[in-house]
C-alpha positions as CSV (number, residue, x, y, z in Angstrom):
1,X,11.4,-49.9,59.2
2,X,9.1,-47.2,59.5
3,X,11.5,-44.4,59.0
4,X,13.0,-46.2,56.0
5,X,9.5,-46.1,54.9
6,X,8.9,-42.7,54.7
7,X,12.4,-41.7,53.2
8,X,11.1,-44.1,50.5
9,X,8.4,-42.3,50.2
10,X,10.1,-39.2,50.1
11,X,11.9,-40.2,47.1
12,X,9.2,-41.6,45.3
13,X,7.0,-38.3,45.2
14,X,10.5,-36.1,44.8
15,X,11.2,-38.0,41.4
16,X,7.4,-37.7,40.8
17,X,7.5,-34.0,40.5
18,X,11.1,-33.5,39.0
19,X,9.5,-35.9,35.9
20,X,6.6,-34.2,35.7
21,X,8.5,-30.7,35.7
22,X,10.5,-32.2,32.8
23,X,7.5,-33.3,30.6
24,X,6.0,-29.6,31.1
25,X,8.8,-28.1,30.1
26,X,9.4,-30.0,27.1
27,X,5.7,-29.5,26.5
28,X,5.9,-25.4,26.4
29,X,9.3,-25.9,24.2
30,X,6.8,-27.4,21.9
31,X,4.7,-24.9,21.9
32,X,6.7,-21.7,21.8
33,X,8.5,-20.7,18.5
34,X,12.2,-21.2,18.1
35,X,14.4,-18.5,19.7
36,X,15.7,-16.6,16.9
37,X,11.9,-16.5,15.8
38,X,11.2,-14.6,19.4
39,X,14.2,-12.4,19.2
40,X,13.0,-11.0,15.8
41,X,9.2,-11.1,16.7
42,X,9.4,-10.2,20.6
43,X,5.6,-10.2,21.0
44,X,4.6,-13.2,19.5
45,X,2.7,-15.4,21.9
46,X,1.8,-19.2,21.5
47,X,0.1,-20.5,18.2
48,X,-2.5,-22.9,20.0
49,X,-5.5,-25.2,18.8
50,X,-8.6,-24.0,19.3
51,X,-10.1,-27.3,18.4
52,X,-12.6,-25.6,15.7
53,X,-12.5,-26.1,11.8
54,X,-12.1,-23.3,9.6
55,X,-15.4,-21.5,9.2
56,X,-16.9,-17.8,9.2
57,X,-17.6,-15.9,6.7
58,X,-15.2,-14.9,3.7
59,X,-14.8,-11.2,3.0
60,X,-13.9,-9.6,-0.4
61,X,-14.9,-5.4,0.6
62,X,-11.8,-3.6,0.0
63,X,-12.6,-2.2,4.0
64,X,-13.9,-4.2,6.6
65,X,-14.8,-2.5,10.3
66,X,-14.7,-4.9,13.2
67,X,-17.2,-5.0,15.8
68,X,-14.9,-2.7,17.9
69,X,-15.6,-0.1,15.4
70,X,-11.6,1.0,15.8
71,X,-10.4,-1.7,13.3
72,X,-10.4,-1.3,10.1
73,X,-9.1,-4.6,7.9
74,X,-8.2,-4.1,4.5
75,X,-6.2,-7.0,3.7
76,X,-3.7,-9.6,4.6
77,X,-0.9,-10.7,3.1
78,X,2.0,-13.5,3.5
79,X,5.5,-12.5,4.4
80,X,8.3,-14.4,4.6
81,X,11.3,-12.0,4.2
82,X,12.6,-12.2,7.6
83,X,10.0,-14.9,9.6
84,X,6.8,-16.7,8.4
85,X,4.3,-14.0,9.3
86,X,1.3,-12.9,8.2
87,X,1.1,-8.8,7.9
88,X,-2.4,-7.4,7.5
89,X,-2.7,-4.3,6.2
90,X,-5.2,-2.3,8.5
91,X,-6.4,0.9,10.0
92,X,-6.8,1.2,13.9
93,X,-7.2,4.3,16.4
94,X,-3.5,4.8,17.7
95,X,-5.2,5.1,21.0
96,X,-7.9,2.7,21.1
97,X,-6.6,-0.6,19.8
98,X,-4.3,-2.1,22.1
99,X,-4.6,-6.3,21.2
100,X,-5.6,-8.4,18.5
101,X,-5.3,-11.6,17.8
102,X,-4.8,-13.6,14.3
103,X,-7.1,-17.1,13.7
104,X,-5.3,-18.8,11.0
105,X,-7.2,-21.4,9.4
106,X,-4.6,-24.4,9.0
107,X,-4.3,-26.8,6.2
108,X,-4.6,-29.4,5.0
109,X,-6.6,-30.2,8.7
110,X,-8.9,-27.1,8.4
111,X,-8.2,-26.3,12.4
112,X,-7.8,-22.7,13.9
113,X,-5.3,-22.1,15.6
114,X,-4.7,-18.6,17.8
115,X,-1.9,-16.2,18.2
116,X,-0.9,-12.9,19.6
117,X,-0.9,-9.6,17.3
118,X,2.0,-7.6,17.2
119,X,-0.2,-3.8,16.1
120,X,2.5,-1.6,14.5
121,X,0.9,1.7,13.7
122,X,2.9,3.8,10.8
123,X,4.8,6.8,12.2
124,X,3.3,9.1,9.2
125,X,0.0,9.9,11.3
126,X,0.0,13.4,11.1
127,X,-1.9,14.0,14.1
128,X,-5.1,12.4,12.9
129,X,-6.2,9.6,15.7
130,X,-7.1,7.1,13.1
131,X,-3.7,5.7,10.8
132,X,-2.2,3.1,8.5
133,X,-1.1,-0.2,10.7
134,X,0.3,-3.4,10.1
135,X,-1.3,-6.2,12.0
136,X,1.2,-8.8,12.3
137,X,1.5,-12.5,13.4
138,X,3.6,-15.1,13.7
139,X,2.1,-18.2,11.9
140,X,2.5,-21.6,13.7
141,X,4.7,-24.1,12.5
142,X,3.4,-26.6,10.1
143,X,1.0,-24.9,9.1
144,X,-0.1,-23.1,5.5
145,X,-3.0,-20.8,6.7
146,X,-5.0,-19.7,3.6
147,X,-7.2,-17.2,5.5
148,X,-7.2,-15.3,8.6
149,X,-9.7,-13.3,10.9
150,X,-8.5,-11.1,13.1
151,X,-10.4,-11.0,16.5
152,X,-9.7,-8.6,19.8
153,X,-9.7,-12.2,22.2
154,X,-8.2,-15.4,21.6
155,X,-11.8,-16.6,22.6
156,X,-14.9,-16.2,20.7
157,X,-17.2,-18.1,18.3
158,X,-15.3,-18.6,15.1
159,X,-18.7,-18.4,12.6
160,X,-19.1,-14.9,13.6
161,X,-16.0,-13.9,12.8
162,X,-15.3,-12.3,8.6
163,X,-12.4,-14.6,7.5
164,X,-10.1,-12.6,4.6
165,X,-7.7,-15.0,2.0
166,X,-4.2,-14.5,2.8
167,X,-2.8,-12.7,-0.1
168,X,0.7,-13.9,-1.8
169,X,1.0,-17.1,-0.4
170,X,2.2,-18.8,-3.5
171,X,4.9,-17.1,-5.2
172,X,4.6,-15.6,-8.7
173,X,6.6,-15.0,-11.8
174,X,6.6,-11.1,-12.3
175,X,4.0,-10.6,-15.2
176,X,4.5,-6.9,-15.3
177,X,7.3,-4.5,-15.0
178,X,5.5,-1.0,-14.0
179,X,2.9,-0.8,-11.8
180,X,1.0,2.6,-11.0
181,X,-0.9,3.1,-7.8
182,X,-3.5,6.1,-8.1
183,X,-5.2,6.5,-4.6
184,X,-7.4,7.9,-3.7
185,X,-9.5,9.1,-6.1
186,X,-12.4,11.4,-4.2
187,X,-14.6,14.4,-4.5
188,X,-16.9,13.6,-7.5
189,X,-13.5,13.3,-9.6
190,X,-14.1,14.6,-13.5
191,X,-10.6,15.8,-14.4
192,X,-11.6,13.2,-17.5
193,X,-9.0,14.4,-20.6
194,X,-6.1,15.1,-18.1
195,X,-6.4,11.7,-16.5
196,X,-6.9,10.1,-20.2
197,X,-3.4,12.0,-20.7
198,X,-1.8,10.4,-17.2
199,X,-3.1,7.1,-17.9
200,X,-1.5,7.5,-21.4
201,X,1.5,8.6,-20.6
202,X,1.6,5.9,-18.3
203,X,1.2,3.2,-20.6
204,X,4.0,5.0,-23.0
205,X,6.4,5.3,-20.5
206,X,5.9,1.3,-19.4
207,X,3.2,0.7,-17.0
208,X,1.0,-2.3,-17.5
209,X,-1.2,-2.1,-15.3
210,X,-2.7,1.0,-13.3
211,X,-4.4,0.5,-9.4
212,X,-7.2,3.0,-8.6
213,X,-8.1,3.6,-5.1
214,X,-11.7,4.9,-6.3
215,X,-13.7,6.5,-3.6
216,X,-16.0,8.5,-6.2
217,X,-16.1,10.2,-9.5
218,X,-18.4,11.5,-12.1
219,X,-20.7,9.7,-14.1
220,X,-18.6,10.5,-17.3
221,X,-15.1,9.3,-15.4
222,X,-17.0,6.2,-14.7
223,X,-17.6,5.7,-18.6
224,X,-13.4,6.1,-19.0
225,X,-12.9,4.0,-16.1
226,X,-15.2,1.2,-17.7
227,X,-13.2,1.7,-20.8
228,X,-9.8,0.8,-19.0
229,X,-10.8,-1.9,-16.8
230,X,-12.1,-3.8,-20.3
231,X,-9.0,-2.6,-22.3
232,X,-6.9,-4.8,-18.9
233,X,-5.0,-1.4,-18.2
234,X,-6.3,-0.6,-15.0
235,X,-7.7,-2.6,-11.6
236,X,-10.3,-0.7,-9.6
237,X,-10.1,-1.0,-6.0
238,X,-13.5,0.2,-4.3
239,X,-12.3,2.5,-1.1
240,X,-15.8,3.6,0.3
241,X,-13.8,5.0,3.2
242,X,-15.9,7.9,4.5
243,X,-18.9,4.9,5.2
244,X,-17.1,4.7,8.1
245,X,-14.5,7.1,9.3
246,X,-15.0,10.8,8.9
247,X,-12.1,11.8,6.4
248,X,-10.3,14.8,5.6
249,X,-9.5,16.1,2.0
250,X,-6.0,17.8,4.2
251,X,-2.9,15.9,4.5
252,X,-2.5,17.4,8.8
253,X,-4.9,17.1,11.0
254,X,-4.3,20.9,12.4
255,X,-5.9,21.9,8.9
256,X,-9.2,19.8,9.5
257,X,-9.8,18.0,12.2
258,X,-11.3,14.5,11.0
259,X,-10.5,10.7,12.0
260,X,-8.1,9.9,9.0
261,X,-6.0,12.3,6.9
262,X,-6.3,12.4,2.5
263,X,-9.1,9.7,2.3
264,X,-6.8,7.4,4.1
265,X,-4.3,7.4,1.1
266,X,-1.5,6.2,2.9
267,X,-3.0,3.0,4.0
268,X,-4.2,2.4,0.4
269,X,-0.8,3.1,-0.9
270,X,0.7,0.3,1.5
271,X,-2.0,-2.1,0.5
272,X,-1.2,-1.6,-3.3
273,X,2.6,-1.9,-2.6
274,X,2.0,-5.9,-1.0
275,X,-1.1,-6.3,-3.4
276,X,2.1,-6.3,-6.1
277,X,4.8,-7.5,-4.1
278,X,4.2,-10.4,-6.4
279,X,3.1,-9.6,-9.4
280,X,5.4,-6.1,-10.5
281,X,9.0,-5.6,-10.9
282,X,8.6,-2.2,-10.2
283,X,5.2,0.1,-8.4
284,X,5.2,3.8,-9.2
285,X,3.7,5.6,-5.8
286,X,1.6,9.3,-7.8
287,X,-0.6,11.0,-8.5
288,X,-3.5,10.7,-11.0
289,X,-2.2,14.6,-11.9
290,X,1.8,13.7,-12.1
291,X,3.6,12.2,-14.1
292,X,7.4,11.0,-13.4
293,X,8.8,12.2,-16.4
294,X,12.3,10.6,-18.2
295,X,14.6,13.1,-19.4
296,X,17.9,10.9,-20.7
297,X,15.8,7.8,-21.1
298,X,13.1,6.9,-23.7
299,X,11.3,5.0,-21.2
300,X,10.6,3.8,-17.3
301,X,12.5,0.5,-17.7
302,X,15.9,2.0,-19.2
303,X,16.2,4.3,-16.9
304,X,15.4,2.1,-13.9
305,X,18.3,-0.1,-15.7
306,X,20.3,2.5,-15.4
307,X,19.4,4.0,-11.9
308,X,19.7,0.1,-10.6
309,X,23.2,-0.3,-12.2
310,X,24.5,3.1,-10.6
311,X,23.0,2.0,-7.3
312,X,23.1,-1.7,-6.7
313,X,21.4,-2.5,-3.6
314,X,18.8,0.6,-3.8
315,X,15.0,-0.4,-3.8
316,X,14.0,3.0,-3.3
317,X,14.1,6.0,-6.0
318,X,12.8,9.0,-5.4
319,X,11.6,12.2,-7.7
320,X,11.8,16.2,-7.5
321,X,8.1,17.5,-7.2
322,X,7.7,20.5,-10.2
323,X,4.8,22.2,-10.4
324,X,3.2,23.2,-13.5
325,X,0.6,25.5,-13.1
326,X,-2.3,25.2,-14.7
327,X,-2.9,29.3,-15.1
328,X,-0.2,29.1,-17.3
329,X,-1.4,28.1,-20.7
330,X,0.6,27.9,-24.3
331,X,-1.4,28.4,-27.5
332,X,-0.2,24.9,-28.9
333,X,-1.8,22.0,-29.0
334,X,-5.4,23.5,-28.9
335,X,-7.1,20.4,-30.5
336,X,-10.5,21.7,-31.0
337,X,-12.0,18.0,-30.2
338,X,-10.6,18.2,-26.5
339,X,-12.2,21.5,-25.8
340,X,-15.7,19.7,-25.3
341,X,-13.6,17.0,-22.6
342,X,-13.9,18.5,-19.1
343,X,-10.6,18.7,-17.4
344,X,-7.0,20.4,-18.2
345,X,-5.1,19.6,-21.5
346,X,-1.6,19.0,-20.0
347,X,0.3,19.6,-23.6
348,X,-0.4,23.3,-23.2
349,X,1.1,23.9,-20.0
350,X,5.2,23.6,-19.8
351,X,5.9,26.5,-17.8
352,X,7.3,25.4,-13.8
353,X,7.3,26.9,-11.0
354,X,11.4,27.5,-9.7
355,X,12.4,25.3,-6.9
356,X,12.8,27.2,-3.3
357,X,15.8,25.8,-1.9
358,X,14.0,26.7,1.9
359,X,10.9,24.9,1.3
360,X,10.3,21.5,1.3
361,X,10.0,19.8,-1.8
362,X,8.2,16.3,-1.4
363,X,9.0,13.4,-3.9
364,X,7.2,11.0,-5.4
365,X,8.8,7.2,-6.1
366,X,9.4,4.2,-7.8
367,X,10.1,1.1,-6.0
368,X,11.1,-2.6,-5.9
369,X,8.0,-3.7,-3.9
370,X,9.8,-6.8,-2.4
371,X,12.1,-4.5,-0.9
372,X,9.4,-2.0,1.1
373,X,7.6,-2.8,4.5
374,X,6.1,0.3,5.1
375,X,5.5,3.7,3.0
376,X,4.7,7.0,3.5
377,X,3.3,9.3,0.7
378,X,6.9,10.9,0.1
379,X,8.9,8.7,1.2
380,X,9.4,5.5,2.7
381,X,9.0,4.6,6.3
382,X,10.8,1.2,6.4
383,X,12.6,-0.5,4.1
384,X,15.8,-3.3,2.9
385,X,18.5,-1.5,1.3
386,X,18.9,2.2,0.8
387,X,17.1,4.8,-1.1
388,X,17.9,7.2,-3.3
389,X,17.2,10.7,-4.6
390,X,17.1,11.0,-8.4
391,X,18.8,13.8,-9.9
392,X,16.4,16.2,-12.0
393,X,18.6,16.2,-15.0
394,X,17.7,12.5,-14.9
395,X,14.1,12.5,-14.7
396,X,11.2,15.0,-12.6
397,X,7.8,14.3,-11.7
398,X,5.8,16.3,-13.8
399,X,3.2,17.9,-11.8
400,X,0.4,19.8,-13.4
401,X,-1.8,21.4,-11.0
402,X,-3.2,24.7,-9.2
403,X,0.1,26.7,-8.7
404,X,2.0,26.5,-5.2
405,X,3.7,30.5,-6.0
406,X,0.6,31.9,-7.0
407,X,1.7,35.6,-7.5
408,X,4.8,34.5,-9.7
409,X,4.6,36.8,-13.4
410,X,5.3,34.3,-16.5
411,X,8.5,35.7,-16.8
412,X,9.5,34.3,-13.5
413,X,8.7,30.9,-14.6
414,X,10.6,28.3,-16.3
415,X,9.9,27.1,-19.9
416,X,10.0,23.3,-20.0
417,X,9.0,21.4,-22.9
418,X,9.9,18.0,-22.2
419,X,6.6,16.7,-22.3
420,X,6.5,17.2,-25.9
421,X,9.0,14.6,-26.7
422,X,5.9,12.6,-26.5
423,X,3.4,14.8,-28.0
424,X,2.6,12.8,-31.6
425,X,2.4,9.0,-29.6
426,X,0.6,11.6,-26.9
427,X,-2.4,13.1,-29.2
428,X,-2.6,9.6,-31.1
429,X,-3.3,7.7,-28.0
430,X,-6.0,10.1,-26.6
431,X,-8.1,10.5,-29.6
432,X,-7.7,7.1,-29.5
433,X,-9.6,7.0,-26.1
434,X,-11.7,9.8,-26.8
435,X,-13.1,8.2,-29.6
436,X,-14.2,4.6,-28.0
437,X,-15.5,6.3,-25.1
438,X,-17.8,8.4,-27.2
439,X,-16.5,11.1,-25.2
């Protein structure tokens, strides 16, 4: 009787523990993201409760440091295009930041719930220890989060934490075709009358709207600003960058050795491509001195019509670099009431520098925003779909600057007047400006 007991026993306690094995693992099944979510998002961990309603305090600065003082947050923004994630678009020290974590706030319960960072820093670092990254979580199922803060532990007091909305959540009709992003714009900036020519050309060509990345300019580019931002032309992005990082004016860090390369532009040029995503058919990536430049269309939209229709599929389109040097000047179009405007009068200078075939020639784009995850100044990094190079008898990107081939005689450069298509709309459009300014 006794030894029947204790097999009883036995038994008992044996299907015990194989029950109890079974609730746990259903439990973490539960919990744990559906396998195709973990195959395409490796690093993902757990999206748990943290039992605390939404709270801290909501951030609008363009730049937020975190108390690590290696993060930098600009902003996040929803993306759905291969898993529910949110991608916040960030700058970290390649080194330094090894784990974050995302607190989504949850509706319609207002909880927080917790889950793993996935830090991917952009490959176009150029050997400066601070760079563009993505910060990018999974969000937990069920759940709408309509802000985020990002936190280096999945513990912590929630109220001390900055808490930034979650950018394109809701999807939008596209009220815009072109879309220019400018950044950044540094150094006291007061090239006034050839960016009132750039901004006008712009608007010719088809851009609705114009994103500057303004670090600082002069007191008389602020009065030309002021006039844009009222006329609904341009958006104004406040980039006080050099607050906290020590930047360089360089593109390498071998030429000056600072924290972040060009005023961080290329993390301000992947913030302006998802601050779009929704609201552009097209971003144009230049800048403020270049132009991209149609030469067998009128305009930006008929030749993207006609680039898309010879290139189904491509989101991508990239532009030949031409420098037009600014030492080169043409006696036309000297309009006495621009000679008081401080800055270069791009009409008088269509005379390009030849292409070396043995030098690099970057490019500047246009691109479908839904189709780009990560950019580079040049090129992009990551991408759906293919790109493309443009050929120049198509269009160039009409750059008007200090000269590349200094000690090249005018004979050796090229005469190019295609600028002047546009000269009459051109002139009419910048007096135009000039005059409401008071400039």
């Amino acid at each position: 009787m006794i030894h029947c007991g204790k097999k009883h026993i036995y038994a008992v306690v044996a299907c015990i523990l194989i029950f109890a094995s079974i609730l746990i693992c259903y439990w973490k099944d539960l919990q744990l993201p559906n396998t195709i979510t973990r195959k395409i998002f490796p690093q993902a961990t757990t999206a748990r409760p943290a039992g605390q309603l939404c709270r801290g305090k909501k951030v609008q600065n363009a730049i937020t440091p975190l108390k690590d003082n290696r993060t930098f947050i600009i902003s996040p923004y929803f993306d759905d295009r291969e898993s529910k994630v949110t991608r916040v678009i960030g700058i970290v020290h390649h080194k330094e930041v090894k784990q974050l974590y995302c607190w989504f706030c949850c509706q319609p319960d207002g909880k927080i719930y917790v889950s793993n960072a996935e830090i991917d820093v952009h490959s176009d670092r150029f050997g400066f220890p601070y760079s563009a990254a993505d910060i990018v979580c999974l969000e937990p199922e069920n759940c709408d989060p309509t802000h985020v803060s990002i936190h280096q532990s999945a513990h912590g007091n929630i109220d001390q934490l900055p808490r930034f909305e979650i950018k394109n959540r809701k999807p939008e009709p596209f009220p815009v075709d072109f879309t220019v992003c400018i950044s950044a714009m540094f150094g006291s900036y007061n090239n006034v009358l050839q960016f009132i020519q750039s901004m006008e050309m712009y608007k010719i060509l088809g851009a609705q709207r114009v994103v500057i990345y303004k670090n600082n300019c002069s007191h008389l580019m602020e009065k030309v600003l002021k006039f844009y931002i009222e006329e609904g032309t341009a958006e104004i992005i406040p980039w006080p960058i050099n607050s906290y990082l020590k930047v360089s004016s360089t593109w390498h860090f071998s030429m000056d050795a600072k924290d972040i390369g060009y005023y961080g532009q290329i993390t301000a040029l992947n913030d302006c491509v998802y601050r779009n995503m929704q609201r552009s058919r097209f971003v144009v990536l230049n800048d403020a001195d270049e132009i991209i430049l149609p030469l067998k269309h009128p305009n930006w939209k008929t030749m993207m019509s006609s680039l898309q229709e010879q290139n189904p599929g491509t989101g991508i389109f990239l532009f030949e670099n031409h420098i037009f040097p600014e030492t080169f000047s043409t006696y036309m179009f000297n309009i006495s009431s621009w000679n008081t405007v401080p800055g270069v009068n791009i009409l008088q200078h269509v005379h390009r520098e030849p292409d070396r075939k043995e030098v690099f020639n970057p490019r500047k784009m246009i691109v479908d925003p839904q189709k780009v995850i990560q950019t580079s100044v040049h090129s992009v990094l990551r991408a759906y779909g293919s790109s493309v190079n443009v050929p120049m008898d198509v269009a160039l990107v009409y750059h008007c600057r200090k000269p590349l081939q200094g000690d090249l005689p005018r004979e050796s450069l090229i005469r190019d007047t295609s600028l002047w298509t546009y000269n009459s709309s051109l002139i009419k459009n910048v007096n135009k400006v000039l005059f409401q300014t008071l400039l």
